[in-house]
N, C-alpha and C positions, 0 to 999 in steps of 0.2 A: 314170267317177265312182262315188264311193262309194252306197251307200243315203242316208247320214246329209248328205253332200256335195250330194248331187241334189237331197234334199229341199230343204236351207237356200238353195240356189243359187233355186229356184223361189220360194220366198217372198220374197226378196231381186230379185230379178228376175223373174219368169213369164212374160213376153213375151221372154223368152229364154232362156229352159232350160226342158227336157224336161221334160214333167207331170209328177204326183206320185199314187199312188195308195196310202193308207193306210187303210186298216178301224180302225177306234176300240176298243181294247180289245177283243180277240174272247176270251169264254171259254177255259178251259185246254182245257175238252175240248173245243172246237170245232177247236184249235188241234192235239192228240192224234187227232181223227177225220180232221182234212182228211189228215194226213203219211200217215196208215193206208191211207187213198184211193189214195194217190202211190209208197206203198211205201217209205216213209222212216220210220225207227225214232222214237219221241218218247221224252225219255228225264224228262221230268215235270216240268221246270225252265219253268215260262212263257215267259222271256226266250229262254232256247237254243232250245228249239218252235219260237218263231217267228220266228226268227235264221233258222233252220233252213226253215222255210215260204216266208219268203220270200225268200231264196238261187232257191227252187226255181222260187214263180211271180214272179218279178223286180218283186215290190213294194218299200214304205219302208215300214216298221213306224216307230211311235211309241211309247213306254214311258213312265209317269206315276211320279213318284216321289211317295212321302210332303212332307207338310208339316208342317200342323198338328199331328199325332202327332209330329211332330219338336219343337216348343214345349212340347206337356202331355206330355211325358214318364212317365207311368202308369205304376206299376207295383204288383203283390198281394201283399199283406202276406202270406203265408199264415197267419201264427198269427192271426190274425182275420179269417180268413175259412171258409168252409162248403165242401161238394162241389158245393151248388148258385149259391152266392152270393161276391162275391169282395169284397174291402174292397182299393182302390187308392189310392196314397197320391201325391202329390209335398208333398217337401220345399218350404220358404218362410222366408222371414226372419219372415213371422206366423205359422208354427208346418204344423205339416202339414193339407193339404187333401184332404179326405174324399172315395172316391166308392163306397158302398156300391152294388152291382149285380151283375145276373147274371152268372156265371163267363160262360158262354159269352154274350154281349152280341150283340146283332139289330145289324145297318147304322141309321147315323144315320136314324130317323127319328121320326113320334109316339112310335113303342116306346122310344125309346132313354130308360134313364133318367142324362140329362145333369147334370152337377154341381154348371151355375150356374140358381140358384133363389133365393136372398136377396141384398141387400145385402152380405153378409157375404163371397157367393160373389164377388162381381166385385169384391172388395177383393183378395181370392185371386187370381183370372184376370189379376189385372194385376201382380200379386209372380209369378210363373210366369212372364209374359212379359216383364220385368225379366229375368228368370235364365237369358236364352237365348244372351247375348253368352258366360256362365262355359263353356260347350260350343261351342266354335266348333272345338275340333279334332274331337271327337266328328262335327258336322257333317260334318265337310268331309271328313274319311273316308268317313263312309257313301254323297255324293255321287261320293266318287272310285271305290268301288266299284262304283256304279251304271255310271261312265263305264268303267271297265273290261271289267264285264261285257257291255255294249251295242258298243262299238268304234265303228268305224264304219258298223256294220251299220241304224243307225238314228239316230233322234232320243230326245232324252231332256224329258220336259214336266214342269216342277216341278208337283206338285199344288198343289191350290187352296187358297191360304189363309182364304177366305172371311170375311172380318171384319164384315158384316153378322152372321151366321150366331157371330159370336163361336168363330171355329174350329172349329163342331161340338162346342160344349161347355156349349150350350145345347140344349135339347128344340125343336124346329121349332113345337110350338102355341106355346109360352109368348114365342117373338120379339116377333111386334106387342104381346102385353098391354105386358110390358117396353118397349119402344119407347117407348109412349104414357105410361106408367106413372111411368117414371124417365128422361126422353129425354137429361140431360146425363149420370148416371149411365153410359147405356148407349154414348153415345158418347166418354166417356171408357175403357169398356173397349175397344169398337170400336179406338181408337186405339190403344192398348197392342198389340191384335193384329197391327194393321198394322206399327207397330215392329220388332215382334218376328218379322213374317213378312218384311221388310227384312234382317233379319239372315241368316235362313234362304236368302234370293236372294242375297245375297252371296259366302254358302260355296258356293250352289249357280253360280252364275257363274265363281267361280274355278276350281273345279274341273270344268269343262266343259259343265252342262247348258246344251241349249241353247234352249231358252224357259223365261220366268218367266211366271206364268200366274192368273186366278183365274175366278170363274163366280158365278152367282145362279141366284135364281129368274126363271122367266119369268112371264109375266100368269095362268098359271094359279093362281099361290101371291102375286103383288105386283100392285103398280098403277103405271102409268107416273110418278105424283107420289110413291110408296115408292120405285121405283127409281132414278129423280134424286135422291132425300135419302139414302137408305143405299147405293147401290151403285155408284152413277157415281162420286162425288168418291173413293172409295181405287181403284176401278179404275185412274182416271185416273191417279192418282198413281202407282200399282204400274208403268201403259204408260210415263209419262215418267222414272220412276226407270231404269227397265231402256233406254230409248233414251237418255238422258243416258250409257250405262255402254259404249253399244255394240252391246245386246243385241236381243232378238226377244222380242215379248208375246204371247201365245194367249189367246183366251177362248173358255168355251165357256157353251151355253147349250143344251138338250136340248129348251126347253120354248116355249109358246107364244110368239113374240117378235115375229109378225109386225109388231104397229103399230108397237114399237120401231125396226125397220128401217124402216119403213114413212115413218116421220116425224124420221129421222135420228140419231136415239139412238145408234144404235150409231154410226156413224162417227164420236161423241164420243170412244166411248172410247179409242183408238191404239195398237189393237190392229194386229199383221201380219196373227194368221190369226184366223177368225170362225169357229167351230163350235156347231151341226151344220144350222143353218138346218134344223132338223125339220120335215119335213110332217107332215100327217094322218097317224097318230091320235094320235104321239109331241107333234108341234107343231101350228100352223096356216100355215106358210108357203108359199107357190107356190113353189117356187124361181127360176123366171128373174123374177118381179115382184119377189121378196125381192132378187136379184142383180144388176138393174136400181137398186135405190135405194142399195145400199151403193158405197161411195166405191171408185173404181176400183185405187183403193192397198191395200183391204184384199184377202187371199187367203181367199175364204170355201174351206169343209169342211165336205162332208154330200151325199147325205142322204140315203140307200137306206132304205127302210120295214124296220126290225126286222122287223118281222113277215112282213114279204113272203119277205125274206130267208132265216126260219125255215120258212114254210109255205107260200109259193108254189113254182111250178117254176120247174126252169133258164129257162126258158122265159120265164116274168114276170120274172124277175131282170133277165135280160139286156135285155127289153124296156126298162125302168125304168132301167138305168142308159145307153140310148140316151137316154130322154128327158130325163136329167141332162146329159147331151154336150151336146142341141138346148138345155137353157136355160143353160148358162153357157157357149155358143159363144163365144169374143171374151174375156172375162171372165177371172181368176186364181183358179183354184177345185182343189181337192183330192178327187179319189172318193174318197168315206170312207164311211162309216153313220152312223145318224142320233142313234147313240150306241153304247154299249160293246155286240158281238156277242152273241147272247142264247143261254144255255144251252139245248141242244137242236138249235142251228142245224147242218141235213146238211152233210155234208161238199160233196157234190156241188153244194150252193147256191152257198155260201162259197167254192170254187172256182171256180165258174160268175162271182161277183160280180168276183172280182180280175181274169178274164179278158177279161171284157169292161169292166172300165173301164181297164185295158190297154191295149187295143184302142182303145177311147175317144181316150187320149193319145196313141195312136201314130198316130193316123189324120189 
């Protein structure tokens, strides 16, 4: 079987096909130091790296494609803008929308500075995600050269379209003021995203990806009565769109989720695979009491300690993902980490880790 064939086989089935063991994103140079270890040339392309890694230690790699950057289409005017500051524009049937900010821009977070801020702006957000259907070849190209460049060597996981989050085109403090502030407002543009990230699984369907996927906060950023109002009902929707089609749903969750599981939340959503069930200090969950309460149908994934990963020894690695074997004995579970691998991480860990949950599966 293929890498991409084994995997899908397994969350499709698990009580009858071979384990799966996938590492969540591992840095470029993690991915550059492990082949150095092996004596295998990296030639700087992320996707080939670890094409190329895991050929060697007979894992399934997973690959994340763009979303929402596929909807707000940005792009720099440069005659209005600076060396340090950049002026981004999209077009709109209401005229062009602004986003004055740092040329080189931080990852979504407080830092970011995001576009939607007035009334005015989620009049915007919603003419933008109107205009996603006029690029459907556009799409569906970029997804077919993902599928190209990937083959069979792997899976391919649409990115998260996030529509609580308003696709990352709001600032992360300013969500609840807004929420509270403007709640039909807000869930009108909410809606628009969803739509519009609809479109995006489409192209991405046809053209071979193979989960549709989205993610939130966990309890450390929400509250179990927030994530019933803004994130279960388009989850849900996103799970049954993509099972009506044929397809396979991913979610991930990095962050505290225990009581979620805990008290069944998650096996609302309908989802195949549940990532990354985080333990301490990333999450709060036990794993085999987290694995114990999800629905025997889901395929959970996770949860090796980042950090352990980076700064423990071979030694704890391997221990720890023994004690991932002992809690989801019986159970449909994927060796992965407990999110994307952490720059810095030795090569000799990160080798250490694949080998023994290997091992794991093969035992």
């Amino acid at each position: 079987m293929s890498a991409r064939a084994r995997f899908l086989a397994y969350v499709r089935d698990p009580h009858g096909s071979p384990g799966v063991v996938s590492p969540f994103l591992p840095h470029a140079g993690v991915l550059a130091s492990a082949l150095g270890a092996l004596g295998l040339p990296a030639c700087g392309d992320p996707v080939r790296d670890e094409i190329l890694l895991s050929r060697e230690l007979g894992y399934q790699p997973m690959f994340m494609t763009e979303c929402s950057a596929l909807i707000f289409n940005w792009r720099i005017d440069e005659s209005r803008s600076s060396p340090s500051r950049a002026l981004r524009v999209i077009e709109t049937p209401l005229g062009e929308w602004l986003r004055p900010s740092p040329r080189a821009e931080p990852p979504w977070s407080d830092m970011s500075e995001c576009p939607v801020r007035t009334k005015e702006d989620h009049a915007m957000l919603r003419a933008v995600c109107g205009q996603v259907g006029d690029r459907e070849n556009d799409l569906r190209e970029y997804f077919r050269l993902w599928r190209r460049a990937v083959g069979e060597d792997g899976v391919i996981v649409l990115g998260h379209p996030h529509p609580s989050w308003l696709g990352y085109q709001i600032n992360p403090t300013d969500i609840y003021f807004q929420w509270h502030d403007w709640p039909d407002l807000y869930r009108e543009s909410m809606e628009a995203v969803s739509r519009a990230s609809l479109v995006v699984m489409e192209a991405a369907m046809a053209e071979g990806i193979d989960f549709m996927s989205d993610s939130s906060y966990g309890l450390e950023m929400t509250s179990p009565r927030l994530f019933n109002a803004m994130d279960l009902p388009w989850i849900c929707r996103f799970a049954r769109w993509t099972h009506d089609r044929g397809g396979l749903f991913w979610y991930h969750n990095c962050g505290f989720t225990r009581r979620l599981i805990l008290e069944g939340t998650f096996n609302l959503l309908g989802a195949d695979v549940i990532e990354t069930v985080a333990p301490p200090p990333e999450g709060d969950n036990d794993l085999a009491e987290s694995r114990r309460a999800l629905d025997p149908r889901v395929c959970s994934k996770g949860n090796l300690n980042l950090r352990l990963l980076r700064d423990g020894t071979p030694e704890e690695i391997a221990g720890s993902v023994r004690g991932i074997a002992a809690a989801v004995r019986g159970s449909a579970h994927i060796f992965s980490t407990a999110d994307a691998v952490l720059e810095g991480t030795p090569a000799e860990n990160f080798i250490t880790f694949i080998r023994a949950a290997r091992e794991a599966v093969e035992a």
